[in-house]
C-alpha positions in Angstrom: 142.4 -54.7 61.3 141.2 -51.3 60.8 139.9 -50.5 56.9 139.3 -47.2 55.6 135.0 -46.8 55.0 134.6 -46.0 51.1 133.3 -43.0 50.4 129.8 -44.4 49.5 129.2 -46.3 52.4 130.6 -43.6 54.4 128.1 -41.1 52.5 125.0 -43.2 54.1 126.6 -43.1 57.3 126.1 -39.5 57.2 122.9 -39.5 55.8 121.5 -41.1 58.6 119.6 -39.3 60.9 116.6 -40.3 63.5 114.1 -39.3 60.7 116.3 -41.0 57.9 117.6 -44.9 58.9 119.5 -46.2 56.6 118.9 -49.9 57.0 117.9 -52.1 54.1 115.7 -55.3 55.9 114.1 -58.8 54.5 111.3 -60.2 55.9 110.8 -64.4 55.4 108.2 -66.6 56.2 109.0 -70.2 56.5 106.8 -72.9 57.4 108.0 -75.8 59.7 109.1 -79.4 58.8 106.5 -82.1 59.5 109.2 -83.3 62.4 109.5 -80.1 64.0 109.0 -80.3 67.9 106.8 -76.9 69.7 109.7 -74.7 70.1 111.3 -75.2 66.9 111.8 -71.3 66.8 113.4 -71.1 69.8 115.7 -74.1 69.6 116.5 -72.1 65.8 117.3 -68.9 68.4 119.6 -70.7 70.6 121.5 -72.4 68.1 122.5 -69.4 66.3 123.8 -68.1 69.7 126.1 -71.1 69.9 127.6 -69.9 66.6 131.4 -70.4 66.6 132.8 -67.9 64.2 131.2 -64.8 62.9 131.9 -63.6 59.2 134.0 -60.5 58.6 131.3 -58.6 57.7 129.2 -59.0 61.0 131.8 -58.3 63.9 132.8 -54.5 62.1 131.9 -51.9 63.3 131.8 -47.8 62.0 134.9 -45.6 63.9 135.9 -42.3 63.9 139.5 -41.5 64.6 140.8 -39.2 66.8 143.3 -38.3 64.5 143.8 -38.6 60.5 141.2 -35.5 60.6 138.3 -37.6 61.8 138.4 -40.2 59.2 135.6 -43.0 59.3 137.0 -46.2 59.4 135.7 -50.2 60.0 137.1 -51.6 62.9 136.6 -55.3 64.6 134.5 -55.3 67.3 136.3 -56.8 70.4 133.4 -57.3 72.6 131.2 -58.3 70.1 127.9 -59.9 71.7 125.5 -61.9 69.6 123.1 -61.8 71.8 122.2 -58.0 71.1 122.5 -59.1 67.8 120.2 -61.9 67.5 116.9 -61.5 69.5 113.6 -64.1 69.7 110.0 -62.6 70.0 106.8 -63.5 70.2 103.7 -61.7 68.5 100.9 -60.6 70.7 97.5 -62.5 70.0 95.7 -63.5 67.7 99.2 -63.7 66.3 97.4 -62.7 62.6 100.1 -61.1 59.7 98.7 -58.2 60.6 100.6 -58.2 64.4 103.6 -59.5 62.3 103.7 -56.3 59.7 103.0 -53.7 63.0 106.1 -55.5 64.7 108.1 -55.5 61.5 106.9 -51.8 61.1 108.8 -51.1 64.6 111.4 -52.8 64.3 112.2 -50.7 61.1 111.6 -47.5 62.3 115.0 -48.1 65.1 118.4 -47.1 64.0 121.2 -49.6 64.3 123.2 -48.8 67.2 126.6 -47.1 66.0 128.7 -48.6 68.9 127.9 -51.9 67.3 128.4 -54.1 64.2 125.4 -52.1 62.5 123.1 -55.8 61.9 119.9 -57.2 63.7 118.4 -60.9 62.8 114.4 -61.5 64.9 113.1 -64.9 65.1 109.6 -64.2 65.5 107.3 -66.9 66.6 103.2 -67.1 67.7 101.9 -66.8 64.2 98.4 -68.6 64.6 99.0 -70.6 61.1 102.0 -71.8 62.9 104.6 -70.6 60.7 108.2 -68.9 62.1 109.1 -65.4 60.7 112.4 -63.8 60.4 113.3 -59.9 60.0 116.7 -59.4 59.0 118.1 -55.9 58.6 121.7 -54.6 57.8 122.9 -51.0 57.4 123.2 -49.8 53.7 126.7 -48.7 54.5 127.8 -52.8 54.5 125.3 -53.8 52.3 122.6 -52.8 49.1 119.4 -54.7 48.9 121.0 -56.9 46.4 123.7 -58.0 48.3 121.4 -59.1 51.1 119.5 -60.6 49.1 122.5 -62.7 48.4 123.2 -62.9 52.1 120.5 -65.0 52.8 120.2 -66.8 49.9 123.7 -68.2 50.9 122.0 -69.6 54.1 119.9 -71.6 52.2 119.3 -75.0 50.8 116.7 -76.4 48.0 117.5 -79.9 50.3 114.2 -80.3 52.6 116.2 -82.8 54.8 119.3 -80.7 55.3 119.6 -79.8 59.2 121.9 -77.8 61.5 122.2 -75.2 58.8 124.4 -71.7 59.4 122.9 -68.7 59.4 123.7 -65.7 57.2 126.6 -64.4 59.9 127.7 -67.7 60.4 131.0 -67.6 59.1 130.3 -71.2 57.3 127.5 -70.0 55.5 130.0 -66.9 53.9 132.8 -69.7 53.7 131.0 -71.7 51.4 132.4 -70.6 47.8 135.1 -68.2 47.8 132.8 -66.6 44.8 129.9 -66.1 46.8 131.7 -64.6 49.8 133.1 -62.2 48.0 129.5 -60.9 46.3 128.2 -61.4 50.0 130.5 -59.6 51.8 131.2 -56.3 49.3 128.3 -53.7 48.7 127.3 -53.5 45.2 127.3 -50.1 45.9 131.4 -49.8 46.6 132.4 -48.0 43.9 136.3 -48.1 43.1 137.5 -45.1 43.1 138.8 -44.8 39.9 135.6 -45.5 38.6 134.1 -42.2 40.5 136.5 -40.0 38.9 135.7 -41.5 35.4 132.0 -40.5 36.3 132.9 -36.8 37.1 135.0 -37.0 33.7 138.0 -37.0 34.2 139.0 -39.9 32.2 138.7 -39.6 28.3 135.7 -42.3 28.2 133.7 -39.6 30.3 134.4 -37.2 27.6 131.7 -38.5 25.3 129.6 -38.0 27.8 127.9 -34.4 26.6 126.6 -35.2 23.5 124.5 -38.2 25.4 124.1 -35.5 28.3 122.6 -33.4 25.9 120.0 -35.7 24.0 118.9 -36.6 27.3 118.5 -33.3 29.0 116.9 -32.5 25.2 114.4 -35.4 26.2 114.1 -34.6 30.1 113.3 -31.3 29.0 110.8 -31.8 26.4 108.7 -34.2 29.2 109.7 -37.2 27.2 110.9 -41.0 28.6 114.4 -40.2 29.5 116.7 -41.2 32.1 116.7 -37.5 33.8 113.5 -36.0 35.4 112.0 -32.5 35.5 108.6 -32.9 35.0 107.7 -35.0 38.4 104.5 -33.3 40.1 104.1 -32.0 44.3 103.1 -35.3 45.6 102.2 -36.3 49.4 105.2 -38.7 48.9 107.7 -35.6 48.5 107.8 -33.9 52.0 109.9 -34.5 55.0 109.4 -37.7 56.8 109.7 -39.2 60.1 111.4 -41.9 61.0 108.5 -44.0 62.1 107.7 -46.8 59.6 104.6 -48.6 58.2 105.5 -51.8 56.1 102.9 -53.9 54.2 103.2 -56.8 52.2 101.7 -59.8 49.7 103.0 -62.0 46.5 101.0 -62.8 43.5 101.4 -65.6 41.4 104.4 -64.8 38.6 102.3 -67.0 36.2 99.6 -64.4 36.2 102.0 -61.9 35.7 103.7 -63.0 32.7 100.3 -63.7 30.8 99.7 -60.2 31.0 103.0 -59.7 30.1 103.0 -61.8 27.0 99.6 -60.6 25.6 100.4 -57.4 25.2 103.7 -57.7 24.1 105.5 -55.9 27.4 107.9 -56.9 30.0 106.9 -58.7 33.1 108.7 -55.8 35.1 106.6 -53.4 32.6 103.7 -55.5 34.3 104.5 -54.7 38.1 105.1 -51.1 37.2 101.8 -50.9 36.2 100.5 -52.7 38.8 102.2 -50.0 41.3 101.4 -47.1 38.9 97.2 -48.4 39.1 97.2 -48.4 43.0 99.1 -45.7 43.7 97.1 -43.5 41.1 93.5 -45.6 43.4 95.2 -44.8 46.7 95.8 -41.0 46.0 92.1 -40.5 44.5 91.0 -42.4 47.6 92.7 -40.1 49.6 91.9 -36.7 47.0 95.0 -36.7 46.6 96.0 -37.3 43.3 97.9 -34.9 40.8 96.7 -33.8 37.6 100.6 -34.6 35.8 101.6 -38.4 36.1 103.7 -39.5 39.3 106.9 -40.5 38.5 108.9 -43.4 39.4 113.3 -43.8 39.4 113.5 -47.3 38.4 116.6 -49.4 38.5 118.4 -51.5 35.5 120.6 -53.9 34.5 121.9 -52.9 31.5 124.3 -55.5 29.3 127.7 -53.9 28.8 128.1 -53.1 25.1 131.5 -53.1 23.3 134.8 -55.5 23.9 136.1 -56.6 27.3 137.8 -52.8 28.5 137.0 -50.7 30.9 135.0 -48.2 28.2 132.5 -50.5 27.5 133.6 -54.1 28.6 131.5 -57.0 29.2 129.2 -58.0 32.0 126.4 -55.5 33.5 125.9 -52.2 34.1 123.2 -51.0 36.1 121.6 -47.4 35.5 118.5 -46.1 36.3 115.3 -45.0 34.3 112.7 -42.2 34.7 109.4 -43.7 34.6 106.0 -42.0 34.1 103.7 -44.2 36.0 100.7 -43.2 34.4 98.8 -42.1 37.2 96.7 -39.6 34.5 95.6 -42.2 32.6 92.3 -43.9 33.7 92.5 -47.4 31.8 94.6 -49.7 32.6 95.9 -50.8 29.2 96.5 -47.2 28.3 98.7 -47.1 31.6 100.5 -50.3 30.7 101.5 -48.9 27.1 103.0 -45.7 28.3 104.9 -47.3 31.2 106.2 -50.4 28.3 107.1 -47.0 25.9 108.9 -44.9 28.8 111.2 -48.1 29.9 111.9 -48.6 26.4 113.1 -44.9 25.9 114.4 -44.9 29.1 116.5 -48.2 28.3 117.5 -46.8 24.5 119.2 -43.8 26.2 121.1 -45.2 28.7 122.3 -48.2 26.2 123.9 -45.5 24.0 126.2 -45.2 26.4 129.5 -46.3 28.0 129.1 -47.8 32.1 131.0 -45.0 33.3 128.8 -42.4 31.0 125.4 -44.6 33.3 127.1 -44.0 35.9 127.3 -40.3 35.8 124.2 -39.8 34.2 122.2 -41.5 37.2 124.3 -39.6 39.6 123.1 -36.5 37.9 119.4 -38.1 38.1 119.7 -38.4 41.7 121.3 -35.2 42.9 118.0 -33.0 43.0 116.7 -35.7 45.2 119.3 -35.1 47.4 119.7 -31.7 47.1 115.7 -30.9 47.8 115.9 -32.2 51.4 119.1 -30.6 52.0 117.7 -27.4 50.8 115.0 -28.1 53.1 112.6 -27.8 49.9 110.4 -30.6 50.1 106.9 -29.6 49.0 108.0 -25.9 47.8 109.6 -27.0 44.5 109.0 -30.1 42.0 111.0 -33.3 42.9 112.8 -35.2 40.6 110.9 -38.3 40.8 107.9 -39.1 43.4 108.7 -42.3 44.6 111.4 -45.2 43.7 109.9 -48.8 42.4 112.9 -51.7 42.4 112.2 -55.0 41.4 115.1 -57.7 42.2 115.1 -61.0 40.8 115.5 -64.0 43.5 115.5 -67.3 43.6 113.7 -70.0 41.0 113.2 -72.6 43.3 111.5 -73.8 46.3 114.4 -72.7 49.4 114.6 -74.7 53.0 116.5 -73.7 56.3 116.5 -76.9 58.5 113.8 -78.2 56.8 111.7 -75.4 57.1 110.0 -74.0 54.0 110.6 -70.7 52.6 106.9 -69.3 51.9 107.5 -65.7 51.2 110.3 -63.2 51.1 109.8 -59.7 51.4 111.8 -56.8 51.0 111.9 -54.0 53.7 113.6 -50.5 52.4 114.4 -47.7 52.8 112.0 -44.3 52.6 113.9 -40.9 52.1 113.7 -37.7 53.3 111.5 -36.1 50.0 110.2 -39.4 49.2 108.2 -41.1 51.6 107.3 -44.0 49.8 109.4 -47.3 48.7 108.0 -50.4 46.5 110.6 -52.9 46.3 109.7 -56.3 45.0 111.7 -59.6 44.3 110.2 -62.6 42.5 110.7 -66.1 44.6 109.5 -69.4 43.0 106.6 -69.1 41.4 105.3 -65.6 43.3 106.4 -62.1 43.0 106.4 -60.4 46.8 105.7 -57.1 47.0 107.4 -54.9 50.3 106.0 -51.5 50.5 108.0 -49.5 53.1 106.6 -45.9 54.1 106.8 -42.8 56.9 103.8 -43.7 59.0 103.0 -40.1 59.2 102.7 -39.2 55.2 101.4 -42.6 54.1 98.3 -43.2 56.1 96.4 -46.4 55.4 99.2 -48.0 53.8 98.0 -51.5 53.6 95.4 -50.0 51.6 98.1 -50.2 48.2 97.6 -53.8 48.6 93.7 -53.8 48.0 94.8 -51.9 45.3 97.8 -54.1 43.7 95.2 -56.7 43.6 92.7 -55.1 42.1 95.0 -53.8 39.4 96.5 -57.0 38.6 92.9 -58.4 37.7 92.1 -55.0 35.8 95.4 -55.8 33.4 94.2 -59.2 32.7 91.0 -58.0 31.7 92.6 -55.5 29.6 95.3 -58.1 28.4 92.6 -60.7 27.8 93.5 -63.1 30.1 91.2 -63.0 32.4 
């Protein structure tokens, strides 16, 4: 059955170009059960070809109509094949993580094929410590990086002895709870209509909107913490982009993280910030390329709904997004930490102030120079908004298994921007925090490089912190 494409999925249908994919990715590392045979990945490859029934969200595929004025809609595809879908590869030798990242770096770079349910799941074997890698990606027009997220959590287990386990587009692993279908197969980023004409203010909860529009911009102007940006400096990040990609990765411990975190009276996501803000400020002097005005980050939040259960300010979450100065000016690392713990908190403050809808519009406004620069073809004449964007997603607590194989790392692959070359995503797993850095080949050179420097950052906030 045929299904109209929102207008946000369809707007990153149309963003895509060949120097722009719009594909969020995961990359996971498992390690094999003790009973495993040789060709356990390839026995894991042929069994997801045997799959009986695909979920709802795998087999549709993008349309235009030849009437209706062109209108995008999703559509079943008839002649679906899973094996374009789902491919097995091998990694050249020595088979290190490094042969892993430069395949993971290619396989990103490809668009989805439009002709086709936009999705692509590697098996990846020939890892010399034996392990089995998989590369997931999924256009952002059926899914955020959230909702992936979720996608494959839903395939696994914390059971090591649970076999013959469904894959994410198995339909069995979507049927399992009608809950968690439902989160799995809707884009957090579907937003109902209604809801975007609340934002533009049509609705009388929009109408408070100016006076928080105005102690904002008041703030924003002024080169304070706010959750609107003008004061972001000409970075290398901010030019036009290709579409080739360079992706890096690595997890610290969580445990170290949080001690730094708790002696010096921060958040632990005030912590990776300025783990991020200290390598990228090392990576830029490296390369003599460092501003004199501190980079800037756009940071996603959850924010907790204030006010009664109605659609003003009802209950559950509402997500919003902060301006963060990174403190790429400041040499010392606990100086860094303090200014990036005091622009969250102003950040936070000003977006709490204010109804869902009122977040809503307000990060819209946030993000419309960023998307107007590129249009504009402006990158590198005028200032951006923000310099780069640093999301950090909480995952699972516990140790996950897929037919007995261990989850060892999860890493998220994003999605670089035309005017912002540069992506740090993180989500915690267990008892690490993994780190996927996604970047234009061409404008980031030496990307691994931020990982040298995330490590060395880490150790200069405990010594800072005192917990060393």
């Amino acid at each position: 059955m045929a299904v109209t494409i929102d207008p946000t999925s369809l707007g990153f249908l149309l963003a895509e170009n060949r120097n722009q994919p719009m594909h969020v990715a995961g990359l996971q590392l498992f390690e094999k059960p003790a009973d495993a045979g040789p060709h356990f990945a390839r026995e894991l490859y042929e069994s997801s070809l045997d799959t009986e029934e695909i979920a709802p969200l795998f087999i549709k595929k993008p349309v235009r109509t030849l009437g209706g004025l062109g209108q995008w809609i999703w559509t079943e595809d008839t002649e679906f094949d899973i094996e374009h879908h789902v491919r097995h590869s091998a990694l050249p030798e020595p088979g290190r993580i490094r042969e892993l990242l430069e395949l993971v770096s290619r396989l990103h770079g490809q668009m989805l094929a439009r002709e086709r349910p936009l999705w692509e799941a590697h098996i990846i074997e020939g890892l010399t410590d034996g392990r089995v890698a998989m590369y997931t990606k999924m256009h952002h027009a059926l899914v955020d990086g959230i909702s992936a997220m979720k996608l494959m959590q839903n395939a696994l287990s914390t059971d090591p002895d649970r076999r013959h386990m469904p894959l994410p587009f198995d339909a069995r692993a979507t049927n399992r709870s009608r809950k968690t279908r439902e989160v799995a197969e809707r884009s957090l980023t579907e937003v109902p209509m209604d809801a975007l004409r609340t934002a533009m203010g049509v609705t009388a909860d929009a109408a408070g909107l100016p006076a928080a529009l105005i102690r904002t911009l008041t703030k924003g102007l002024r080169n304070e913490a706010s959750a609107l940006s003008f004061y972001a400096p000409k970075s290398m990040f901010n030019v036009n982009i290709t579409g080739s990609r360079r992706f890096a990765a690595d997890d610290w411990p969580l445990e170290r993280i949080r001690a730094i975190s708790k002696a010096s009276r921060t958040t632990l996501n005030d912590v990776v910030l300025a783990m991020c803000g200290g390598a990228v400020r090392n990576y830029l002097m490296e390369l003599d390329r460092l501003p004199g005005a501190s980079l800037v980050s756009m940071v996603p939040v959850g924010l907790k709904s204030r006010g009664a259960d109605s659609e003003e300010g009802g209950g559950g979450n509402a997500v919003g997004s902060v301006m963060v100065k990174l403190g790429t000016d400041l040499a010392d690392p606990a100086d860094r930490l303090a200014a990036i713990h005091a622009s969250m908190k102003a950040g936070k403050e000003a977006l709490e102030s204010m109804t869902p809808n009122q977040i809503m519009a307000m990060s819209a406004l946030g993000m419309a120079p960023s998307l107007a620069i590129p249009m504009l073809r402006l990158n590198g004449i005028v200032r951006p908004p923000f310099n780069l964007i640093i999301s950090n997603v909480p995952g699972p607590r516990s140790v996950q298994y897929l037919n007995g194989a261990r989850l060892t790392g999860s890493y998220p692959v994003s999605v670089p921007m035309q005017g912002m070359a540069l992506n740090i995503t993180c989500n915690s797993y267990a008892d690490d925090m993994c780190f996927g850095l996604t970047g234009c080949r061409r404008t980031v050179p030496h990307l691994q490089r931020l990982l040298t420097h995330l490590d060395d950052e880490l150790t200069a906030l405990e010594n800072a912190a005192g917990v060393a």
